[in-house]
Every structure is written in structure tokens, then in C-alpha cells.
PDB file of N, CA, C and O in Angstrom:
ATOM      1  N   UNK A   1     138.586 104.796  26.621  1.00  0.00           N
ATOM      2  CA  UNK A   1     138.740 105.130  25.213  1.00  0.00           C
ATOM      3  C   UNK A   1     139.645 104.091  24.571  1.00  0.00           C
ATOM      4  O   UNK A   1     140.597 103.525  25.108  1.00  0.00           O
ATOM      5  N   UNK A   2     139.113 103.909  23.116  1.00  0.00           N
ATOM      6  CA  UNK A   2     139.687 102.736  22.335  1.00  0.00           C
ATOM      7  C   UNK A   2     141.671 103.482  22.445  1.00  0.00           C
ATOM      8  O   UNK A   2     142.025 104.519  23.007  1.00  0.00           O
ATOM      9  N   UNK A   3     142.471 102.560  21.756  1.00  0.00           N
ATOM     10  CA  UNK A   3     144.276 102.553  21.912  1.00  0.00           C
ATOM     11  C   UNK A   3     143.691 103.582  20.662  1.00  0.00           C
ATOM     12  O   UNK A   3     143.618 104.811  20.698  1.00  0.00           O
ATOM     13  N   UNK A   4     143.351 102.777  19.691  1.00  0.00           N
ATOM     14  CA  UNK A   4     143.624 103.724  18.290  1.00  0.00           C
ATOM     15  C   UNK A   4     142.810 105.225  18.923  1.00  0.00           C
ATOM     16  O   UNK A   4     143.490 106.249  18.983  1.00  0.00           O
ATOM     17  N   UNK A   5     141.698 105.251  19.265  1.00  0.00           N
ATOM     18  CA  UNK A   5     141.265 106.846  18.813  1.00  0.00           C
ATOM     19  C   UNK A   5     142.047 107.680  19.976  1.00  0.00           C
ATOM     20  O   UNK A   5     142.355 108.858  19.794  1.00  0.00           O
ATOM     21  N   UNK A   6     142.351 106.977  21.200  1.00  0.00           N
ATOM     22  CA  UNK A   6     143.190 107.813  21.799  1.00  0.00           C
ATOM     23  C   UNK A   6     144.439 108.395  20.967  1.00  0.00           C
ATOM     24  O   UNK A   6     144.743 109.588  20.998  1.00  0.00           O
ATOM     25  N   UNK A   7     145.025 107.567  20.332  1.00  0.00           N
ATOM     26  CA  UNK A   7     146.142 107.766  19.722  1.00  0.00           C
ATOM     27  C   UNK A   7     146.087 109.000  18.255  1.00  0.00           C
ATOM     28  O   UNK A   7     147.001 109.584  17.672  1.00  0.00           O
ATOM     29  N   UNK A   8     144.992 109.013  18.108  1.00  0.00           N
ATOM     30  CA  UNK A   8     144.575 109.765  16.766  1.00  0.00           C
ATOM     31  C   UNK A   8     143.820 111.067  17.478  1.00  0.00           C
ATOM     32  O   UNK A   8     143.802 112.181  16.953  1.00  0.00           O
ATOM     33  N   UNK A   9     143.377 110.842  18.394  1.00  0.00           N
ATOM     34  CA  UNK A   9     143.322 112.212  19.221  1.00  0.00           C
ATOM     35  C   UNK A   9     144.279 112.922  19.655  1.00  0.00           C
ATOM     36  O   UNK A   9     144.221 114.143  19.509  1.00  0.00           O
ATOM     37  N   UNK A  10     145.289 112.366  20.234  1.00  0.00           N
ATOM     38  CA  UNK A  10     146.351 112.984  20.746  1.00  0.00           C
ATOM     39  C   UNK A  10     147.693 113.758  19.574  1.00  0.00           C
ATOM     40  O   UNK A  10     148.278 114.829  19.735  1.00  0.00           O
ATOM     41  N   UNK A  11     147.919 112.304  17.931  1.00  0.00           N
ATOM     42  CA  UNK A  11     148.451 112.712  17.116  1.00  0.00           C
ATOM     43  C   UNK A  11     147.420 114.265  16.494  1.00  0.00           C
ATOM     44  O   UNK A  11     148.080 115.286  16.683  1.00  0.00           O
ATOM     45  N   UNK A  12     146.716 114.411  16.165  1.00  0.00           N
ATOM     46  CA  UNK A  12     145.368 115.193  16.138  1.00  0.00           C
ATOM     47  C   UNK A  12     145.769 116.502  16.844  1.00  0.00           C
ATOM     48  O   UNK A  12     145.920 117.610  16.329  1.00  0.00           O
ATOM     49  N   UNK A  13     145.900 116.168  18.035  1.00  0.00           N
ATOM     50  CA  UNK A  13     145.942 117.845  18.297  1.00  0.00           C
ATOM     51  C   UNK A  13     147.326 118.332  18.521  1.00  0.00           C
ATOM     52  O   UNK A  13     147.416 119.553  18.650  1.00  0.00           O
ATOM     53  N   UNK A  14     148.710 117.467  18.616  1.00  0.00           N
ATOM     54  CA  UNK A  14     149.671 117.956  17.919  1.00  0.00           C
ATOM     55  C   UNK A  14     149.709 118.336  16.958  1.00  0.00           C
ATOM     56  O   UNK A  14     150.254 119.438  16.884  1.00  0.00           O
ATOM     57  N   UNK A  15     149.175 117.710  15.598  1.00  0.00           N
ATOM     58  CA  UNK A  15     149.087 118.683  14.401  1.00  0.00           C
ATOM     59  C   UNK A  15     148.740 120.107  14.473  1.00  0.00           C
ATOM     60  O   UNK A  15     149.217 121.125  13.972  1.00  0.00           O
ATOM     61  N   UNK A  16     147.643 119.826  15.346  1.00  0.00           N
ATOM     62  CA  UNK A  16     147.048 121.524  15.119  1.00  0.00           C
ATOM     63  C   UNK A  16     147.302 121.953  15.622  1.00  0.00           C
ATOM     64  O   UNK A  16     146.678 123.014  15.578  1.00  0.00           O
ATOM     65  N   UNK A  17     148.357 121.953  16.707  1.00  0.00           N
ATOM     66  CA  UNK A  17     149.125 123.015  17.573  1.00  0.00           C
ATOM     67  C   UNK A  17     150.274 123.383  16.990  1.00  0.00           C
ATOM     68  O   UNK A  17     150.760 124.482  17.257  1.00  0.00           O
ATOM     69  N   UNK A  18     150.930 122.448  16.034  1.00  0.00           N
ATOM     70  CA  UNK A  18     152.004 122.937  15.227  1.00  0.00           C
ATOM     71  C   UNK A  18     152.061 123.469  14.078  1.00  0.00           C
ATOM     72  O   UNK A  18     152.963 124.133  13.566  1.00  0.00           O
ATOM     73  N   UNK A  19     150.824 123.080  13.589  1.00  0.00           N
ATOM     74  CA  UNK A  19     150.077 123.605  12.357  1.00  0.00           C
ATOM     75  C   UNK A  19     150.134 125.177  12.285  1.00  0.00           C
ATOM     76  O   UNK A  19     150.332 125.932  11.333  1.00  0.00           O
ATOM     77  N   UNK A  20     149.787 125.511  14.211  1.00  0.00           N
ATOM     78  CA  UNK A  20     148.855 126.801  14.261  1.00  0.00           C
ATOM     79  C   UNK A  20     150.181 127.602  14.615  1.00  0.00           C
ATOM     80  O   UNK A  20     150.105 128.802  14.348  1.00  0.00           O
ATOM     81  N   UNK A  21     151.272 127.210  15.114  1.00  0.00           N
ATOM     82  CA  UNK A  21     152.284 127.819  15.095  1.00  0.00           C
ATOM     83  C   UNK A  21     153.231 128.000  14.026  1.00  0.00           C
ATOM     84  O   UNK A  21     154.062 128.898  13.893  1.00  0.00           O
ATOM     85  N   UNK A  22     152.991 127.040  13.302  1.00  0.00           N
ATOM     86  CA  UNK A  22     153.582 127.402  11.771  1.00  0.00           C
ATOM     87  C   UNK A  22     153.403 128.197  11.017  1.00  0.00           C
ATOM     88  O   UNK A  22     154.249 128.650  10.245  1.00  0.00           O
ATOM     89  N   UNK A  23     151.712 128.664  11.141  1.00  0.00           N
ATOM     90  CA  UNK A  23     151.142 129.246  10.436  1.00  0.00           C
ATOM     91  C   UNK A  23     151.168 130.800  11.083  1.00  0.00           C
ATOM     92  O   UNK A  23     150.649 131.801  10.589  1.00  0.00           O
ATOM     93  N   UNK A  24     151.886 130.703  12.267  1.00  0.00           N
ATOM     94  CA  UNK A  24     151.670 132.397  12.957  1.00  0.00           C
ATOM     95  C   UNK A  24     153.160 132.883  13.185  1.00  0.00           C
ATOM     96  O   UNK A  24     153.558 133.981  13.574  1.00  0.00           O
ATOM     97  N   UNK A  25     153.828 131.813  12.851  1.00  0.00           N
ATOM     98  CA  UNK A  25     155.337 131.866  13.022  1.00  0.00           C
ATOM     99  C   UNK A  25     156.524 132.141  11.811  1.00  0.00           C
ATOM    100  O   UNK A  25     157.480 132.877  11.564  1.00  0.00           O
ATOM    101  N   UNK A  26     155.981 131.346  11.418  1.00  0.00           N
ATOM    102  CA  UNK A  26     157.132 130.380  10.110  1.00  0.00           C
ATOM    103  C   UNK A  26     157.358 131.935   8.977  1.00  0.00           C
ATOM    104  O   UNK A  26     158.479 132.068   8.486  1.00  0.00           O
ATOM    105  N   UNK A  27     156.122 133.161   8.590  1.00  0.00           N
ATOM    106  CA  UNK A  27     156.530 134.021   7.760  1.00  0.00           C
ATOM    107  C   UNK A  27     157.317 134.768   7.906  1.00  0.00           C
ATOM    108  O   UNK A  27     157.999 135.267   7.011  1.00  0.00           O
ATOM    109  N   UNK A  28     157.407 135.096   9.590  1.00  0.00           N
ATOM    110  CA  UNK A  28     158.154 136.082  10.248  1.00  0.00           C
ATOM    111  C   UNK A  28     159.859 135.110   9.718  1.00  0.00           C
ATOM    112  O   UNK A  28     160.614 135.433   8.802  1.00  0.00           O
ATOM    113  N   UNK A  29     159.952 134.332  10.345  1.00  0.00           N
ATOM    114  CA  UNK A  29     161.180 133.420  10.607  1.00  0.00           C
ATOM    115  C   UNK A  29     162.002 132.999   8.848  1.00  0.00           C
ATOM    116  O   UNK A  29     163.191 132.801   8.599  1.00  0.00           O
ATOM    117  N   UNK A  30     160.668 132.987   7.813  1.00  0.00           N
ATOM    118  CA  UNK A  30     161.142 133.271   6.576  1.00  0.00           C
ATOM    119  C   UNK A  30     161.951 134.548   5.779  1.00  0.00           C
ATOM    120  O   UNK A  30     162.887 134.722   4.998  1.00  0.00           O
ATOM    121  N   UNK A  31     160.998 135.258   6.479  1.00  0.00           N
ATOM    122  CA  UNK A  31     161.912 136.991   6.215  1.00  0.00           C
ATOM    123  C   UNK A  31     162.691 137.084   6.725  1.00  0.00           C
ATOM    124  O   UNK A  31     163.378 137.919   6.136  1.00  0.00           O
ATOM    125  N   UNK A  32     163.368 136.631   7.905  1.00  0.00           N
ATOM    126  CA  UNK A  32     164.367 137.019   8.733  1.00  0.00           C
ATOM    127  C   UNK A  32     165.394 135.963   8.030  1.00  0.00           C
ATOM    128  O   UNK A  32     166.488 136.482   7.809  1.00  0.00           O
ATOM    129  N   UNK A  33     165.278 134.451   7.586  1.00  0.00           N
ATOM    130  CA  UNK A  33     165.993 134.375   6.622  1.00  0.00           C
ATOM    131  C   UNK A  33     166.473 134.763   5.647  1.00  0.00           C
ATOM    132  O   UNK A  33     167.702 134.749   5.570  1.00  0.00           O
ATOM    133  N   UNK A  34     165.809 135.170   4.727  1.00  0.00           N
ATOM    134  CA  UNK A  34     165.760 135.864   3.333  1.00  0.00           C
ATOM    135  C   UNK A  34     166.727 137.046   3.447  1.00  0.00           C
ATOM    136  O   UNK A  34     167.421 137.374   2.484  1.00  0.00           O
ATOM    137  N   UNK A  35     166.780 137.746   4.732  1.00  0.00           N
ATOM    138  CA  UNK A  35     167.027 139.247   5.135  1.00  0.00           C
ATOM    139  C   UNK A  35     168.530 138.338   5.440  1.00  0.00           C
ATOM    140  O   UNK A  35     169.255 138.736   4.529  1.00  0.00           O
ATOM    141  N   UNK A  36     169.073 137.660   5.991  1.00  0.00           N
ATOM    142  CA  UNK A  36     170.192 137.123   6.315  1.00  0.00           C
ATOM    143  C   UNK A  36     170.933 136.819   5.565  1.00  0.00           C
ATOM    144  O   UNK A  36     172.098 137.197   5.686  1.00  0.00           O
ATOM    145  N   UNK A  37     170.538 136.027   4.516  1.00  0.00           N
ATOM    146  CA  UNK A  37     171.286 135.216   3.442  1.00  0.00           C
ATOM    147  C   UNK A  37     171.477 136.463   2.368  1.00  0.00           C
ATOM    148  O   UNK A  37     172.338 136.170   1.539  1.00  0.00           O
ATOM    149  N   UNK A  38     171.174 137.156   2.259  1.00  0.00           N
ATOM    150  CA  UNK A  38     171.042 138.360   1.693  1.00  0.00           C
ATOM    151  C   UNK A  38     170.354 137.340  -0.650  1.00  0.00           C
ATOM    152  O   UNK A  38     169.911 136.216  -0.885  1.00  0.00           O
ATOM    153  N   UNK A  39     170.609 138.342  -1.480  1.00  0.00           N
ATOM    154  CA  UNK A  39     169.595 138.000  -2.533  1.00  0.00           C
ATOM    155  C   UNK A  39     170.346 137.057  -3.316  1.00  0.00           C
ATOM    156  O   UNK A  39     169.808 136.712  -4.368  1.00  0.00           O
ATOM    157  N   UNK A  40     171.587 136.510  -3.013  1.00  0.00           N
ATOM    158  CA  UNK A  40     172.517 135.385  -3.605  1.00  0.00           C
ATOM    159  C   UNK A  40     171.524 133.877  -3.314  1.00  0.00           C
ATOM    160  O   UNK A  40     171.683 132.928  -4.082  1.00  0.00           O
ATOM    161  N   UNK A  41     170.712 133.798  -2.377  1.00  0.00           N
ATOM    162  CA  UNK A  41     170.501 132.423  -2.143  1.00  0.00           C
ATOM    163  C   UNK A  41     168.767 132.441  -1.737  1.00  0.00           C
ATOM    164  O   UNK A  41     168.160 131.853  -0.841  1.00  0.00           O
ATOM    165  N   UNK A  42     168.355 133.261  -2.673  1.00  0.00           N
ATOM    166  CA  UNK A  42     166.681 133.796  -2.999  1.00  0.00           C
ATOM    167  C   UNK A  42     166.153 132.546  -3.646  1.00  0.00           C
ATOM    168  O   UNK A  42     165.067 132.081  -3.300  1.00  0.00           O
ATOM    169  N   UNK A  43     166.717 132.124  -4.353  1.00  0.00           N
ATOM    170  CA  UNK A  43     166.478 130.828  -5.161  1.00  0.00           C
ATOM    171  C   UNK A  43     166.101 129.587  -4.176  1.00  0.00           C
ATOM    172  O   UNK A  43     165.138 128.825  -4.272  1.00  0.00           O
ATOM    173  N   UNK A  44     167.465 129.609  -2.891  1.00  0.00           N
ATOM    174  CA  UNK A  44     166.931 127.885  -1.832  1.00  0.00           C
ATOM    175  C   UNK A  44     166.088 128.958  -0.725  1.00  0.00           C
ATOM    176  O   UNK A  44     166.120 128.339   0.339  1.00  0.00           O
ATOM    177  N   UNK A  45     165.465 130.076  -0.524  1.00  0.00           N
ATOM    178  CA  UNK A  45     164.809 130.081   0.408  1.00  0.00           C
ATOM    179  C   UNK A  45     163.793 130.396  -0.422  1.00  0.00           C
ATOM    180  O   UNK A  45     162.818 130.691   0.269  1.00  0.00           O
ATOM    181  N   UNK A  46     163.482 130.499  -1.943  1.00  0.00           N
ATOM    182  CA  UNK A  46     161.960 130.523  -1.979  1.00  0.00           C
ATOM    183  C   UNK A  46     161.831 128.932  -2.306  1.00  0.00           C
ATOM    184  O   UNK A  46     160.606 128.813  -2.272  1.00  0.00           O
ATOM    185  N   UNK A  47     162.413 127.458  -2.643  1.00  0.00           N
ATOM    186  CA  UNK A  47     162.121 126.425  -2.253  1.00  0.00           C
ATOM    187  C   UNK A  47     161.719 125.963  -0.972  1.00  0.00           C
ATOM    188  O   UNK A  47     160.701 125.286  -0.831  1.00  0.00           O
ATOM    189  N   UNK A  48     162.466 126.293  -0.022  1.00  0.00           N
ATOM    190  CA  UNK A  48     162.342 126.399   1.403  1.00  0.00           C
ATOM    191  C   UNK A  48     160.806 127.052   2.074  1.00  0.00           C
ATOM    192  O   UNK A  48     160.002 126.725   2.947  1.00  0.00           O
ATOM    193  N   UNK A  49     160.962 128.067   1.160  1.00  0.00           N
ATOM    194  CA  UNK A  49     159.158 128.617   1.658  1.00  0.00           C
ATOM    195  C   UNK A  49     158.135 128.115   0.824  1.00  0.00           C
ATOM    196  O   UNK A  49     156.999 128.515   1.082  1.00  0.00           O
ATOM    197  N   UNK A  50     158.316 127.128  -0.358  1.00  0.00           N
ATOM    198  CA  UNK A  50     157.802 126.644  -0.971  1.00  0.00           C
ATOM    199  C   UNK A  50     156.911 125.287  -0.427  1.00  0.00           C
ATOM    200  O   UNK A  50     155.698 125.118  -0.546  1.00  0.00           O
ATOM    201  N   UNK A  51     157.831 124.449   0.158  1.00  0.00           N
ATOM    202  CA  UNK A  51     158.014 123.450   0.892  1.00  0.00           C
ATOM    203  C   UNK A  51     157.228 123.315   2.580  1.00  0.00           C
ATOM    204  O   UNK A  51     156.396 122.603   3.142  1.00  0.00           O
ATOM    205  N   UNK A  52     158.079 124.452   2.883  1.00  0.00           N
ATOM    206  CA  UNK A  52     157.135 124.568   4.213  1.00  0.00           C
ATOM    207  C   UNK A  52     155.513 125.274   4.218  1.00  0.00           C
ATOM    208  O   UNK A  52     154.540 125.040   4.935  1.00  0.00           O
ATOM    209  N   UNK A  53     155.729 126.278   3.025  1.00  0.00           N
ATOM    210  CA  UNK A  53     154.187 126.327   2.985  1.00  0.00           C
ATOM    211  C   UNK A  53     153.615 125.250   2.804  1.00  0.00           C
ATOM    212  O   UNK A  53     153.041 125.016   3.867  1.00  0.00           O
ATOM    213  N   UNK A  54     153.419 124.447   2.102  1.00  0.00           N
ATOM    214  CA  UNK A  54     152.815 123.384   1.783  1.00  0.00           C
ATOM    215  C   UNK A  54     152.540 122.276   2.972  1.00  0.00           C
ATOM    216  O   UNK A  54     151.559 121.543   3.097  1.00  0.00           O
ATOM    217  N   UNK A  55     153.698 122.382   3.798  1.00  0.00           N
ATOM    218  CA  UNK A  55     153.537 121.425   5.319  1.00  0.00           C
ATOM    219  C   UNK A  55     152.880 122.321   6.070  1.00  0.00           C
ATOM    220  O   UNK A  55     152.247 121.720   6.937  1.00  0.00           O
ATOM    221  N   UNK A  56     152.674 124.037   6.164  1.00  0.00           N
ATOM    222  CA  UNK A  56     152.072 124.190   6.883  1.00  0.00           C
ATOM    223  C   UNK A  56     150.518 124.195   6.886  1.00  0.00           C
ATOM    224  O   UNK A  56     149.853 124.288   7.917  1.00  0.00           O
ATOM    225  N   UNK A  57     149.963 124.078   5.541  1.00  0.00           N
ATOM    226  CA  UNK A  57     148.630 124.011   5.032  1.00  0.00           C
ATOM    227  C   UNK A  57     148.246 123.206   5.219  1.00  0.00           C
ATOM    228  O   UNK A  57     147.031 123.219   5.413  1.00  0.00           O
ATOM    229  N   UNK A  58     149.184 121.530   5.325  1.00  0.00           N
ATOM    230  CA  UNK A  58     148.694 120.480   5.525  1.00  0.00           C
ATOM    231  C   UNK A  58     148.443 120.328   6.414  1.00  0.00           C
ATOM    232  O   UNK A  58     147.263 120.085   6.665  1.00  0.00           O
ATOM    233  N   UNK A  59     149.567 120.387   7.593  1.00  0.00           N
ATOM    234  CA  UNK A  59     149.320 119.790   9.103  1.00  0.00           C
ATOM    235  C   UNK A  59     147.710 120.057   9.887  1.00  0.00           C
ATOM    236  O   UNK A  59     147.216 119.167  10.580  1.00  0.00           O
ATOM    237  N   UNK A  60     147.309 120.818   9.759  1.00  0.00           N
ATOM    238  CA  UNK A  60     145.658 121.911  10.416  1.00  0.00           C
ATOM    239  C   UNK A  60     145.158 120.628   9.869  1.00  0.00           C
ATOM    240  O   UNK A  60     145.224 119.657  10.622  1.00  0.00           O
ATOM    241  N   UNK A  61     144.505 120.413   8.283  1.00  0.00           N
ATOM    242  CA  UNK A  61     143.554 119.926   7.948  1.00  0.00           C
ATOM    243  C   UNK A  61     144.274 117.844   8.356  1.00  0.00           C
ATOM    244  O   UNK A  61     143.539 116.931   8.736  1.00  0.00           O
ATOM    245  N   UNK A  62     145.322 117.764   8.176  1.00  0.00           N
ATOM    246  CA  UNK A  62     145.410 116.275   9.210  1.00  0.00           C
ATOM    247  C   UNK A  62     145.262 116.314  10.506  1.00  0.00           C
ATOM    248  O   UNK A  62     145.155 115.195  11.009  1.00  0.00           O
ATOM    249  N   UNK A  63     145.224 117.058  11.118  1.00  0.00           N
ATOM    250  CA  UNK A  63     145.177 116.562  12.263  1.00  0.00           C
ATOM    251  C   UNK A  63     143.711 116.731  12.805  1.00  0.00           C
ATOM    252  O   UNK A  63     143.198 115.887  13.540  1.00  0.00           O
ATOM    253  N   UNK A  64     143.060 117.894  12.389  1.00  0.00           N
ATOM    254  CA  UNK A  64     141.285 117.996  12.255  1.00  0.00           C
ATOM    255  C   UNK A  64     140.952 116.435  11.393  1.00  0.00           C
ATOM    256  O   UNK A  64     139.727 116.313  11.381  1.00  0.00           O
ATOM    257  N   UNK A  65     141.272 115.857  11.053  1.00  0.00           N
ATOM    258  CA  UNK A  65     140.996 114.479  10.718  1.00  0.00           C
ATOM    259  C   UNK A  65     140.935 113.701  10.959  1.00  0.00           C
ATOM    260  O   UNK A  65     140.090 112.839  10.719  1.00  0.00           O
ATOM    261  N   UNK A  66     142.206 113.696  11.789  1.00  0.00           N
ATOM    262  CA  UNK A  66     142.653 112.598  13.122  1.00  0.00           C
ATOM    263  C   UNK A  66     141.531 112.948  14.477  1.00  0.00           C
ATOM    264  O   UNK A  66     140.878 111.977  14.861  1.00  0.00           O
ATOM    265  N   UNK A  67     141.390 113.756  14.910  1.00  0.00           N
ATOM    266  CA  UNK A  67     140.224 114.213  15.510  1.00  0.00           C
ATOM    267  C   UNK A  67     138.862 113.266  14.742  1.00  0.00           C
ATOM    268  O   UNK A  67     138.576 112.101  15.020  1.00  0.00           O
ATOM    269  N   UNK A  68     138.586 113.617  14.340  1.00  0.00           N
ATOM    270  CA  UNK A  68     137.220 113.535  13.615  1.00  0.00           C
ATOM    271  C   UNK A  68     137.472 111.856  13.364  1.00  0.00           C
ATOM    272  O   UNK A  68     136.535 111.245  13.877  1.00  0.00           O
ATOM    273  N   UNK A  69     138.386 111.011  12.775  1.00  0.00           N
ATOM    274  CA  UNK A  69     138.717 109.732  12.758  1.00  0.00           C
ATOM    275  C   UNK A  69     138.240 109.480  14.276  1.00  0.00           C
ATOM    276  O   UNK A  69     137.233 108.772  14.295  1.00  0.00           O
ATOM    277  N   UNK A  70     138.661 109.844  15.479  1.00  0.00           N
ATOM    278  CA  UNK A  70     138.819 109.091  16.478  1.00  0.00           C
ATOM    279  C   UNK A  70     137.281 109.268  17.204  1.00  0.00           C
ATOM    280  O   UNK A  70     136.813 108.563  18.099  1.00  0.00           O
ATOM    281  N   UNK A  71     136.782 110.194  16.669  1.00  0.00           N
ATOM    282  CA  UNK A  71     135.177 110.343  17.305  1.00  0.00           C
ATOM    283  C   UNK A  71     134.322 109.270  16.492  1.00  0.00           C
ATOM    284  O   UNK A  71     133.345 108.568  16.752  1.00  0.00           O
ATOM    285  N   UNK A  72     134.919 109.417  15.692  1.00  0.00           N
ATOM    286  CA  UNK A  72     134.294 107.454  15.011  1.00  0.00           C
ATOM    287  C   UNK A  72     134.390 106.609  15.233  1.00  0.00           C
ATOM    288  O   UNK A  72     133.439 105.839  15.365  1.00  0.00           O
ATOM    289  N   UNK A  73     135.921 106.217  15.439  1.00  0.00           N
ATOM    290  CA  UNK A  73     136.249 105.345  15.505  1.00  0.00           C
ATOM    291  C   UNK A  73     135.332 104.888  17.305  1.00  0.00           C
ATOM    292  O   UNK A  73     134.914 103.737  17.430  1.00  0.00           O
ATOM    293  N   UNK A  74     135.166 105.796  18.365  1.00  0.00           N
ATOM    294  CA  UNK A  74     134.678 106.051  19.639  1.00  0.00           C
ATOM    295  C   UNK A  74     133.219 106.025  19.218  1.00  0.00           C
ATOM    296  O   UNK A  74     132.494 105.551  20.092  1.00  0.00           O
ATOM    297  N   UNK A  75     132.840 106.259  18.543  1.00  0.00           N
ATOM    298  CA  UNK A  75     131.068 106.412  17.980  1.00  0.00           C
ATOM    299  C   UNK A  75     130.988 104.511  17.597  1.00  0.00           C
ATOM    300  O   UNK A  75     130.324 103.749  18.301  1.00  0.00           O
ATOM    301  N   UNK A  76     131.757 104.065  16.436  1.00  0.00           N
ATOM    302  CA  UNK A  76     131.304 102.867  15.959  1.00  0.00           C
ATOM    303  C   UNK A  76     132.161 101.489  16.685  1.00  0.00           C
ATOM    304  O   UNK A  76     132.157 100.300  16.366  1.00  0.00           O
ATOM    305  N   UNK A  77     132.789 102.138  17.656  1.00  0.00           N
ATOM    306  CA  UNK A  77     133.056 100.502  18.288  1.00  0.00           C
ATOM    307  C   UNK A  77     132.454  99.997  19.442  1.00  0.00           C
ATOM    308  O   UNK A  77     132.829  98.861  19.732  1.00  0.00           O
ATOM    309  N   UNK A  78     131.603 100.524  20.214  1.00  0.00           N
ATOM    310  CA  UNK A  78     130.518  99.618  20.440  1.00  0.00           C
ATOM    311  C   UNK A  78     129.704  98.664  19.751  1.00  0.00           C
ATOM    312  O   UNK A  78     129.612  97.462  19.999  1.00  0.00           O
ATOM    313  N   UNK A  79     129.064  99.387  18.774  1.00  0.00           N
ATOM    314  CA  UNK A  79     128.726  98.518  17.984  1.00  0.00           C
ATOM    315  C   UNK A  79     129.352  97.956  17.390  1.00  0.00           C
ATOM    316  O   UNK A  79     129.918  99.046  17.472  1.00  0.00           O
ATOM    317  N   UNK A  80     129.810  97.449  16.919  1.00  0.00           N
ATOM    318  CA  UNK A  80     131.280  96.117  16.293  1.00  0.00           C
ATOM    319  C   UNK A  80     131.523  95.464  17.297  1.00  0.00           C
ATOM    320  O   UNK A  80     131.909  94.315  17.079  1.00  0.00           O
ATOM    321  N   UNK A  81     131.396  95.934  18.851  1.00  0.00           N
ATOM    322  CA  UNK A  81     131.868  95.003  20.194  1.00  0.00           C
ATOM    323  C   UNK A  81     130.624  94.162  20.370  1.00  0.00           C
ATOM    324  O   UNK A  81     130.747  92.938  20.358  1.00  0.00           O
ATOM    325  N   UNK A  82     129.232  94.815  20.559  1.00  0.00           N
ATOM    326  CA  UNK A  82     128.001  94.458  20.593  1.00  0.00           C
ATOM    327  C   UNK A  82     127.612  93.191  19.414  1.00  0.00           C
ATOM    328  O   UNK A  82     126.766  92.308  19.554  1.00  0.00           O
ATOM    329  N   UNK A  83     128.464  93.411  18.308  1.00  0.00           N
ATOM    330  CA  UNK A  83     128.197  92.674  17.055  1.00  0.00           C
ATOM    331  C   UNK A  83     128.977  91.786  16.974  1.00  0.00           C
ATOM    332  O   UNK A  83     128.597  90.898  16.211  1.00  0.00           O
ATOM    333  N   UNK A  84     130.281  91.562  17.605  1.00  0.00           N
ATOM    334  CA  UNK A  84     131.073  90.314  18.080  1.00  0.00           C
ATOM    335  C   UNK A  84     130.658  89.537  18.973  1.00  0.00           C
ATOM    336  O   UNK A  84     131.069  88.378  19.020  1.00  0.00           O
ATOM    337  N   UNK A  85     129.964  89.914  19.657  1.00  0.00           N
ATOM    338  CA  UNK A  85     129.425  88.993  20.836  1.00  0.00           C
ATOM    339  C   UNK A  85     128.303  88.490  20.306  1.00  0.00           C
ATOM    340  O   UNK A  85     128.243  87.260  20.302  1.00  0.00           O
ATOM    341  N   UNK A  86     127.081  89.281  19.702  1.00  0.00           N
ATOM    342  CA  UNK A  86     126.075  88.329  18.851  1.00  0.00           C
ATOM    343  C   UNK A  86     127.047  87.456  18.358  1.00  0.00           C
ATOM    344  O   UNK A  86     126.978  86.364  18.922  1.00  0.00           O
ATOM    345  N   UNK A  87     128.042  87.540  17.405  1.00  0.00           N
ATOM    346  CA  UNK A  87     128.209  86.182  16.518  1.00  0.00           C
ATOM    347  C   UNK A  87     128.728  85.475  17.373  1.00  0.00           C
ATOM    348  O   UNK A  87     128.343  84.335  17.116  1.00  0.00           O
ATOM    349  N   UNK A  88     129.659  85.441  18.628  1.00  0.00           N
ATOM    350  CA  UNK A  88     130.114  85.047  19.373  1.00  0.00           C
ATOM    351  C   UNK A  88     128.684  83.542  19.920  1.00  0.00           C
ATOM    352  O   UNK A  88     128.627  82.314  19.860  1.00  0.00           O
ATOM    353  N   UNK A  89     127.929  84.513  20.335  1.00  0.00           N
ATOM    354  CA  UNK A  89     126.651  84.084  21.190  1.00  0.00           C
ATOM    355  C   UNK A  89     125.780  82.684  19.532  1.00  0.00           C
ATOM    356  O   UNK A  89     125.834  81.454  19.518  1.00  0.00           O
ATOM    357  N   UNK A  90     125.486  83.116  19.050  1.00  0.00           N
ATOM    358  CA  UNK A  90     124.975  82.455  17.747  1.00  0.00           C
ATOM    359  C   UNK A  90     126.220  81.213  17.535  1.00  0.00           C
ATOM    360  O   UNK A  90     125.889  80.027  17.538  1.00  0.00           O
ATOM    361  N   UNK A  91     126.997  81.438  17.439  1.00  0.00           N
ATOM    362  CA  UNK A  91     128.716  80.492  17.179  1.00  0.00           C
ATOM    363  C   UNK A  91     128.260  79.016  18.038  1.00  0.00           C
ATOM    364  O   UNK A  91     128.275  77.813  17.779  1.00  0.00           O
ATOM    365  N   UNK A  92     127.832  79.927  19.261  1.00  0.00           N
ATOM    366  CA  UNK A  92     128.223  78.593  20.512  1.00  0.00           C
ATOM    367  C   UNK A  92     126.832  77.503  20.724  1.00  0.00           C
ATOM    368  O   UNK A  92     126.671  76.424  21.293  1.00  0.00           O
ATOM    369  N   UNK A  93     125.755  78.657  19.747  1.00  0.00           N
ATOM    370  CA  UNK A  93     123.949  77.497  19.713  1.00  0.00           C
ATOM    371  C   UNK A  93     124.295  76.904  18.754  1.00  0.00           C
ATOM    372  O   UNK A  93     123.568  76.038  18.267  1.00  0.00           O
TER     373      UNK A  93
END
């Protein structure tokens, strides 16, 4: 396997393992903040849940990307290798 799609496979499914724990984790771990700080500091933990929602929505759909990048990138470099060597081969007649 090519450096890059290995590398975008592997970044790839860290995302979505942290993604998927963010997303099964992070509400519980928000309330239990909220419940701590008591309603004086409602204001930096709904930024805080503001923020991390938003990283947790993201991470899933990057790293399903990075996936999907690297099955391409594994799909179309043969051909580009196959197509360097034609010009390679043509170069040297």
C-alpha cells in the first residue's frame, strides 16, 4: 500500500473512533459539568458544548473521507505508475 493512503487510512479510522466516542460520551461528561460548576458559569459551558459539538460532528464525516481518499488514491496509482513508465518508455525512442 501507497505511504499516503496508508496514512489516510489509518488518520481515517482514528477519526471515527474518536468521533464515535465523542459522540456516545461527551453529553454525559457535559452534564456532569454543567451539574458541577453549578448555573454561575452556564454561559462558558454552553460555549464549551458549543464548540465541541461542532468537533464532534466533524470528526465521523473526516475521517469517512480519509478512508474513501485512500481507496483512491489505492484505486488510481497504478495507473499513474503504468502511465510513468509509458512516458518513461516513449522518452528513451
Amino acid at each position: 500500500m501507497e505511504a499516503t493512503a496508508k496514512k489516510c487510512v489509518q488518520w481515517g479510522i482514528i477519526l471515527i473512533v474518536t468521533g464515535g466516542f465523542m459522540l456516545v460520551l461527551l453529553p454525559q461528561l457535559m452534564g456532569a459539568l454543567a451539574e458541577s460548576v453549578g448555573p454561575t458559569a452556564s454561559i462558558g459551558v454552553g460555549l464549551v458544548d458549543l464548540v465541541l459539538t461542532l468537533v464532534r460532528w466533524a470528526l465521523i464525516p473526516m475521517g469517512t473521507t480519509l478512508v474513501g481518499a485512500a481507496i483512491v488514491i489505492r484505486t488510481l496509482a497504478p495507473a499513474l505508475e503504468r502511465s510513468r513508465e509509458a512516458e518513461a518508455t516513449d522518452a528513451q525512442i
